[in-house]
One Martini backbone bead per residue (centre of mass of N, CA, C, O) as a GRO file, in nm:
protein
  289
    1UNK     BB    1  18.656 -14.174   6.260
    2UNK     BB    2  18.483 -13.993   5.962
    3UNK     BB    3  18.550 -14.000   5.625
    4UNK     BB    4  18.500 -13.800   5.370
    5UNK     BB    5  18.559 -13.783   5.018
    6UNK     BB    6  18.585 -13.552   4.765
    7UNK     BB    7  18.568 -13.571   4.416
    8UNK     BB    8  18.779 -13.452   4.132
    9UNK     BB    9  19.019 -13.359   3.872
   10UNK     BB   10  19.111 -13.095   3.730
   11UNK     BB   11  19.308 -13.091   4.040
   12UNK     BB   12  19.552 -13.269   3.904
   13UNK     BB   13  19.843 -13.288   3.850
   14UNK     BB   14  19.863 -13.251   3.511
   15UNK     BB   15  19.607 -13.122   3.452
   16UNK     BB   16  19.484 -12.909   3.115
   17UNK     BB   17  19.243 -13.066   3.030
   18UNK     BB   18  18.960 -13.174   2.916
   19UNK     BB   19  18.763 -13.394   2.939
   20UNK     BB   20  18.680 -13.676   2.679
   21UNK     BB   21  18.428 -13.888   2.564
   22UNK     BB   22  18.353 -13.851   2.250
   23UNK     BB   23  18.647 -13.951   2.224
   24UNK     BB   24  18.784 -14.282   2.107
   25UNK     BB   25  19.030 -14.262   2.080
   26UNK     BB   26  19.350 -14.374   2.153
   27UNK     BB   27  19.495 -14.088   2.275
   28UNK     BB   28  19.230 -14.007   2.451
   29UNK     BB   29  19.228 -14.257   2.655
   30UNK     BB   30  19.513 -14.244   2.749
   31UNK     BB   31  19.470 -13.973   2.888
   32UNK     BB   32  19.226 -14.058   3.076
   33UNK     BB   33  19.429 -14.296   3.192
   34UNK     BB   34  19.619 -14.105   3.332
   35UNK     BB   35  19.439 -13.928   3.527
   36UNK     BB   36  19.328 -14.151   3.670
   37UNK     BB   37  19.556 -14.233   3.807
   38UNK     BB   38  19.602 -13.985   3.962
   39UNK     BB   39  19.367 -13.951   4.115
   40UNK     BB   40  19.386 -14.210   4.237
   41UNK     BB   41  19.711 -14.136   4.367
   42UNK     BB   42  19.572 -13.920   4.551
   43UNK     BB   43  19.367 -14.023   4.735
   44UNK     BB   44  19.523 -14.203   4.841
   45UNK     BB   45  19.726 -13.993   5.016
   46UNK     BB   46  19.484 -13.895   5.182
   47UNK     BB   47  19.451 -14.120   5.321
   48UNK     BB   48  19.725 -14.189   5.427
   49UNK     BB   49  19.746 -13.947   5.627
   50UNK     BB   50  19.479 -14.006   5.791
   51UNK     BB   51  19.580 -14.253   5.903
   52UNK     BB   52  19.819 -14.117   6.080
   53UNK     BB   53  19.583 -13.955   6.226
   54UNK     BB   54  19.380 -14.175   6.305
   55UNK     BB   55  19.195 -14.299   6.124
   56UNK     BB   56  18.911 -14.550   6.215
   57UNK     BB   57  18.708 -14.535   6.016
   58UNK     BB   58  18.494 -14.429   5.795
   59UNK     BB   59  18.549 -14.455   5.455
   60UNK     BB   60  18.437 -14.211   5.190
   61UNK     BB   61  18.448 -14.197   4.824
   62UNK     BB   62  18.374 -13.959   4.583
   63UNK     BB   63  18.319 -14.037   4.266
   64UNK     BB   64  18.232 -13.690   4.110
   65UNK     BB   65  18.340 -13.721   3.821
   66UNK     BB   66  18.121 -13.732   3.557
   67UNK     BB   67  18.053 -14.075   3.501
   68UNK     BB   68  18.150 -14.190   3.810
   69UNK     BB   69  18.440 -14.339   3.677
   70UNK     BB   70  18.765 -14.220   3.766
   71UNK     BB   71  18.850 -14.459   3.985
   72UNK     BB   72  19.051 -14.684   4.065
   73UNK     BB   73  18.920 -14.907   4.192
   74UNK     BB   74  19.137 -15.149   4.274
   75UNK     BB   75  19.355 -14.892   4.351
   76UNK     BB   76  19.185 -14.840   4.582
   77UNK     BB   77  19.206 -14.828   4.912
   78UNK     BB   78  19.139 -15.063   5.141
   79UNK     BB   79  18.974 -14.853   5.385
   80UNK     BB   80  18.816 -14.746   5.115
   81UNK     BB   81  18.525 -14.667   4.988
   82UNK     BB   82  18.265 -14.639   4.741
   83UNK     BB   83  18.141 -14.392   4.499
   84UNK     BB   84  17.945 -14.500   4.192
   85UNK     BB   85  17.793 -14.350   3.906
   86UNK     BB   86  17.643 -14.208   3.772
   87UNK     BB   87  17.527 -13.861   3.804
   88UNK     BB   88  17.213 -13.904   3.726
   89UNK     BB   89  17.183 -14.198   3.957
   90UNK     BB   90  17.157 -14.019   4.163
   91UNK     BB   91  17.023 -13.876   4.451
   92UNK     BB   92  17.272 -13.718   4.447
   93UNK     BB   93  17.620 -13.529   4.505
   94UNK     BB   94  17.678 -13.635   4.797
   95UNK     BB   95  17.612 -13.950   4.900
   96UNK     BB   96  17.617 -13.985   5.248
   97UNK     BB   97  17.628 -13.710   5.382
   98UNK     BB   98  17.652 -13.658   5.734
   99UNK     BB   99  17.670 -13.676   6.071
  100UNK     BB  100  17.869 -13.922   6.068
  101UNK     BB  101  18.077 -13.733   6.020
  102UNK     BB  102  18.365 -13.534   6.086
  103UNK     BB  103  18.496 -13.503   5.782
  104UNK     BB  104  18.641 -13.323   5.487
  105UNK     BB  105  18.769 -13.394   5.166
  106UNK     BB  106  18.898 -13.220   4.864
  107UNK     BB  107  19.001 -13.342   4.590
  108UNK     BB  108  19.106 -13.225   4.268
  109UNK     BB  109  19.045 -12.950   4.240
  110UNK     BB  110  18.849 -12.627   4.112
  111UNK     BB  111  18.791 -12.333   3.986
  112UNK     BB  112  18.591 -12.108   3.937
  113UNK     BB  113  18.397 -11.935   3.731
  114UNK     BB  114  18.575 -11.652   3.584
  115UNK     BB  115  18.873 -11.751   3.694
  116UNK     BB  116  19.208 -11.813   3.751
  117UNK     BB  117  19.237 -12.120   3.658
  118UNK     BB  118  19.197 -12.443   3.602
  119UNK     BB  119  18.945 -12.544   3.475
  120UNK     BB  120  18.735 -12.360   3.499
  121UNK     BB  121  18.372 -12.431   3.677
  122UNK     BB  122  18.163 -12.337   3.780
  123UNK     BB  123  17.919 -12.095   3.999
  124UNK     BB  124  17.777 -12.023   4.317
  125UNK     BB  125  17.488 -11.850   4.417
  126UNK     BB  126  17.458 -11.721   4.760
  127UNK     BB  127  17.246 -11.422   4.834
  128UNK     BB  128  17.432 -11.235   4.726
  129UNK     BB  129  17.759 -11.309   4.879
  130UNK     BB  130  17.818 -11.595   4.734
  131UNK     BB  131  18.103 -11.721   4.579
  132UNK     BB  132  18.127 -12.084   4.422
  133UNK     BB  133  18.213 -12.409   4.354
  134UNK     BB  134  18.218 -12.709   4.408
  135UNK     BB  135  18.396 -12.738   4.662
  136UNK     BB  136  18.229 -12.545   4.839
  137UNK     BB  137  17.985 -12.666   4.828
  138UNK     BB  138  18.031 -12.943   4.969
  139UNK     BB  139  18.122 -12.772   5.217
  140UNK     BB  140  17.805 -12.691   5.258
  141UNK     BB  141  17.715 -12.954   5.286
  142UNK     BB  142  17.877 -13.002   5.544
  143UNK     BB  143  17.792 -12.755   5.714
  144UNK     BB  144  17.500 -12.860   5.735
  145UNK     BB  145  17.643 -13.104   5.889
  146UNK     BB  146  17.872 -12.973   6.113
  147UNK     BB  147  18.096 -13.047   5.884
  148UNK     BB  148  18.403 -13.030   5.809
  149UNK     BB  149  18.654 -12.887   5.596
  150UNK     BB  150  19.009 -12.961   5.598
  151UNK     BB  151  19.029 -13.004   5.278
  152UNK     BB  152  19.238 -12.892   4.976
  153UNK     BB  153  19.266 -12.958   4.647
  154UNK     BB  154  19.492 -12.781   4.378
  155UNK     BB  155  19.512 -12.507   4.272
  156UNK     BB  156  19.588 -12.188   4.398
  157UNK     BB  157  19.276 -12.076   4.303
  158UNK     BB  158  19.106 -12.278   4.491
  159UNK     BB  159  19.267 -12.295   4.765
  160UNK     BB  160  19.205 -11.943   4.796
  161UNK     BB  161  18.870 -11.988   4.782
  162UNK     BB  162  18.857 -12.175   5.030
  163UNK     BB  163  19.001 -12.000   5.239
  164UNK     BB  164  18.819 -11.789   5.237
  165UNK     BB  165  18.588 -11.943   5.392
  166UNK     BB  166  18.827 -12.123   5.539
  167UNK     BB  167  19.139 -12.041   5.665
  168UNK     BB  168  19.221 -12.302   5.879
  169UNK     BB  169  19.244 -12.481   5.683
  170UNK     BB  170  19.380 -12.761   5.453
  171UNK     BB  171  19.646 -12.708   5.195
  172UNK     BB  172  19.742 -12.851   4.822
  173UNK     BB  173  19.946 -12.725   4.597
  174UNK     BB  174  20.004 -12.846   4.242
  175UNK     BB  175  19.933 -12.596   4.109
  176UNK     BB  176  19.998 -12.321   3.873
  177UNK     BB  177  19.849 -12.069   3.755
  178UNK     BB  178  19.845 -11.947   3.382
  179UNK     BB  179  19.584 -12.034   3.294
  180UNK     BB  180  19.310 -12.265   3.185
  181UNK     BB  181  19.568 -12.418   2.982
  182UNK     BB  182  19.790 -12.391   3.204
  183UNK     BB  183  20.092 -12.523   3.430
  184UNK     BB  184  20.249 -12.531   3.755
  185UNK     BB  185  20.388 -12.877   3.826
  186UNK     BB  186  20.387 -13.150   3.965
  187UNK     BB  187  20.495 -13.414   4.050
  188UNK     BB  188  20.375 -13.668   4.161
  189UNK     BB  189  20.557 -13.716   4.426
  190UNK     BB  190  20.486 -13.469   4.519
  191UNK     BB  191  20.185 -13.422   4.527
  192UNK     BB  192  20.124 -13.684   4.727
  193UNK     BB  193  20.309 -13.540   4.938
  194UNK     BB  194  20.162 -13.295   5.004
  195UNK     BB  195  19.907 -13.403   5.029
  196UNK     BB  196  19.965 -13.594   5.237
  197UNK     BB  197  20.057 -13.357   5.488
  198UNK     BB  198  19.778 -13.220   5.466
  199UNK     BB  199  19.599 -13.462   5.581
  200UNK     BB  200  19.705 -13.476   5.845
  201UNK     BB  201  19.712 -13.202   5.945
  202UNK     BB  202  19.366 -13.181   5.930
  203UNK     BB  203  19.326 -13.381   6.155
  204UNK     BB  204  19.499 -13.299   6.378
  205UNK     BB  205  19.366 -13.030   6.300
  206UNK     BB  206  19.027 -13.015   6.361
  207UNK     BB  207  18.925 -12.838   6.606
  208UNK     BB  208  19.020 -12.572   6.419
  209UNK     BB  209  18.799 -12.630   6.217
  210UNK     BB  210  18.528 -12.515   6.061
  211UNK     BB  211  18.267 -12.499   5.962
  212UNK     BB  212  18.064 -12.423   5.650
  213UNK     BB  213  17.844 -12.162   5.695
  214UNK     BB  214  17.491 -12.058   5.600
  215UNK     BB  215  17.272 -11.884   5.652
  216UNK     BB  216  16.905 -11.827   5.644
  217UNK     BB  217  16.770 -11.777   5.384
  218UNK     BB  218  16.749 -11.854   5.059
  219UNK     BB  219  16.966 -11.803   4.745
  220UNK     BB  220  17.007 -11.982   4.479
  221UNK     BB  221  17.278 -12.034   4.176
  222UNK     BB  222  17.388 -12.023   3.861
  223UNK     BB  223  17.691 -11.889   3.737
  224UNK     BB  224  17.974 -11.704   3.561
  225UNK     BB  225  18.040 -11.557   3.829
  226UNK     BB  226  18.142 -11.363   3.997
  227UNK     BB  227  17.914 -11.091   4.095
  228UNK     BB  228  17.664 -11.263   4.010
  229UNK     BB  229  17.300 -11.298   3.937
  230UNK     BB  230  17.095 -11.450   3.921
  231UNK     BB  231  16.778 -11.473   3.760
  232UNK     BB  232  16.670 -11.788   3.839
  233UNK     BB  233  16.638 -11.901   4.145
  234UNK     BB  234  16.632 -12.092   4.457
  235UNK     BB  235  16.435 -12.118   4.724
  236UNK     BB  236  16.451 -12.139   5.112
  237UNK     BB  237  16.535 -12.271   5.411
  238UNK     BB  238  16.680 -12.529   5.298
  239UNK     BB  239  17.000 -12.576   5.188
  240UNK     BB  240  16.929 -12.895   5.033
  241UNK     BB  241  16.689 -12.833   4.893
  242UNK     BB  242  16.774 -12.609   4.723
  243UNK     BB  243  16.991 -12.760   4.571
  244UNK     BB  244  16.860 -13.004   4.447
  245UNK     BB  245  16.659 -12.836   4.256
  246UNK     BB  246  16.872 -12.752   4.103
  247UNK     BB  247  16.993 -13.036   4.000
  248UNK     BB  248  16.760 -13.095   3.869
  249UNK     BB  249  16.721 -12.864   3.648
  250UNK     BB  250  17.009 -12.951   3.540
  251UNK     BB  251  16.894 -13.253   3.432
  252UNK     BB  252  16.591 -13.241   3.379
  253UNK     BB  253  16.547 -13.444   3.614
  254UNK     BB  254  16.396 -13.680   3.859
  255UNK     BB  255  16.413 -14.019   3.968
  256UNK     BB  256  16.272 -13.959   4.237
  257UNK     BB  257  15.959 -13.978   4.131
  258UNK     BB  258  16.030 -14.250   4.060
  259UNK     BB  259  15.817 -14.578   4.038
  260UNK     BB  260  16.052 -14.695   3.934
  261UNK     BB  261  16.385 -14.629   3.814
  262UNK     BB  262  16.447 -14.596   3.559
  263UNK     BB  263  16.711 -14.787   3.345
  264UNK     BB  264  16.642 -14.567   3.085
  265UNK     BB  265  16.767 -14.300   3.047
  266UNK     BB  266  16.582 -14.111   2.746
  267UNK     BB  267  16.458 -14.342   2.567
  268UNK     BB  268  16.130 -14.231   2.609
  269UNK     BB  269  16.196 -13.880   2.635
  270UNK     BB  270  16.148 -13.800   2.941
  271UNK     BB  271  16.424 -13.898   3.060
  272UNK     BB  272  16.638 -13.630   3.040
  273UNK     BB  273  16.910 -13.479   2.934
  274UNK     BB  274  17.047 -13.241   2.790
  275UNK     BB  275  17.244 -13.396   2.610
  276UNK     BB  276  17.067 -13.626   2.517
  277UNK     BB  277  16.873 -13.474   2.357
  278UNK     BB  278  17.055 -13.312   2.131
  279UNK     BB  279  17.165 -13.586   2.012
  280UNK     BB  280  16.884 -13.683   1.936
  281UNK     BB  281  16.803 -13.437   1.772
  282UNK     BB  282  17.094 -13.478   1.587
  283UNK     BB  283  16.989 -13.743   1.478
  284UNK     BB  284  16.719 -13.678   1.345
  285UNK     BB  285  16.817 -13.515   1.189
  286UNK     BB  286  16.979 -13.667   0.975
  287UNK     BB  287  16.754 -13.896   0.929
  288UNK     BB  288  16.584 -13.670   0.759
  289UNK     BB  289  16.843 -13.610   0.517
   0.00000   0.00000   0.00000
């Protein structure tokens, strides 16, 4: 049996800040060196329950949150490889995602935009009747190769829209949102033994949970919250296909078109991220003054 298992942070045990990569300081670092830890020590109890349900194949963790280097790389689980590397860099948002896998699992997901969830952001709508957040995308995105998703982890509210789209589900909620900038979280031995205890029973019962999947044709979109319609959809057959799109425009460039790959994008001003092109925008101006 073959487990991916795509991560992201906003939902682990004791994160209620949004992660700041722009601040140098030392205090700033301490915060995000402990978060890091945390994940990484949750993602480790899901393999480790995984393992005890018997998965016996390839395990591959997508550390996908922020500059996909986000897991403590050294002491992830040696059953288990990883995808890192900046997500501008990447080929996909779930790289080697196929039918190869049997089940996944979704560790440390937040809550979609708009909702009461703890660092809730990012809300795709499908065909104007599904809105989720990066967690159900994930699902469906292996829904699309009728891959289960079995496990949810991360605050109450993200754990109960995922359960919306697939019921049978197993969550492991390790923190109650009060607000998006405050909750009642467990302390970390606590979360890692829900997360295990919940990794387990997914794998025990796979045959009872279904793919998340959506009839085609699509019409996706990224908007702010449930309820709402993109203005400026991207349509199309495939649901893969039209992912990628959405992806390409919000990078703002496109990689796979390239041939070889820069190795310095945004240097040249072409292959440029929009957080890029501003800092650059905003480096001129001063530069003029």
């Amino acid at each position: 049996m073959n487990l991916y298992i795509h991560t992201d942070i906003e939902g682990v045990a004791g994160m209620v800040h949004f992660e700041n990569r722009d601040d140098e300081g030392r205090r700033n670092w301490s915060i995000r060196r402990r978060m890091f830890r945390l994940l990484t020590d949750e993602v480790n109890a899901s393999i480790e329950g995984a393992l005890e349900a018997g998965v016996d194949g390839r395990i591959l963790v997508n550390d996908a949150h922020g500059s996909g280097y986000s897991i403590i790389f050294e002491d992830l689980n040696p059953a288990a490889r990883i995808i890192h590397g900046p997500l501008t860099r990447q080929p996909f948002w779930t790289p080697k995602l196929d039918d190869s896998f049997d089940a996944l699992f979704c560790v440390a997901q937040h809550a979609m935009a708009g909702t009461n969830g703890v660092l809730a952001h990012s809300c795709w709508c499908v065909n104007e009747e599904y809105w989720f957040g990066e967690g159900g995308m994930a699902m469906a995105l292996a829904g699309y190769y009728h891959v289960p998703a079995v496990l949810i982890t991360g605050d109450d509210t993200v754990c109960a829209q995922c359960r919306d789209l697939v019921p049978e589900m197993e969550v492991a909620v390790v923190k109650e949102a009060l607000s998006p900038y405050a909750a009642v979280s467990m302390t970390p031995p606590e979360a890692q033994e829900t997360i295990r205890i919940a990794a387990r029973r997914a794998i025990e019962r796979i045959e009872e949970i279904p793919p998340f999947t959506i009839e085609g044709p699509y019409s996706i979109g990224l908007v702010g919250g449930p309820g709402q319609v993109p203005s400026n959809p991207v349509e199309g057959d495939d649901f893969r296909d039209v992912v990628y799109e959405i992806l390409v425009r919000g990078y703002d460039y496109d990689l796979q078109q390239q041939d070889p790959w820069p190795m310095h994008p945004g240097r040249d001003g072409v292959f440029m991220t929009k957080g890029q092109r501003r800092r650059l925008e905003r480096q001129s101006g001063e530069n003029e003054q």
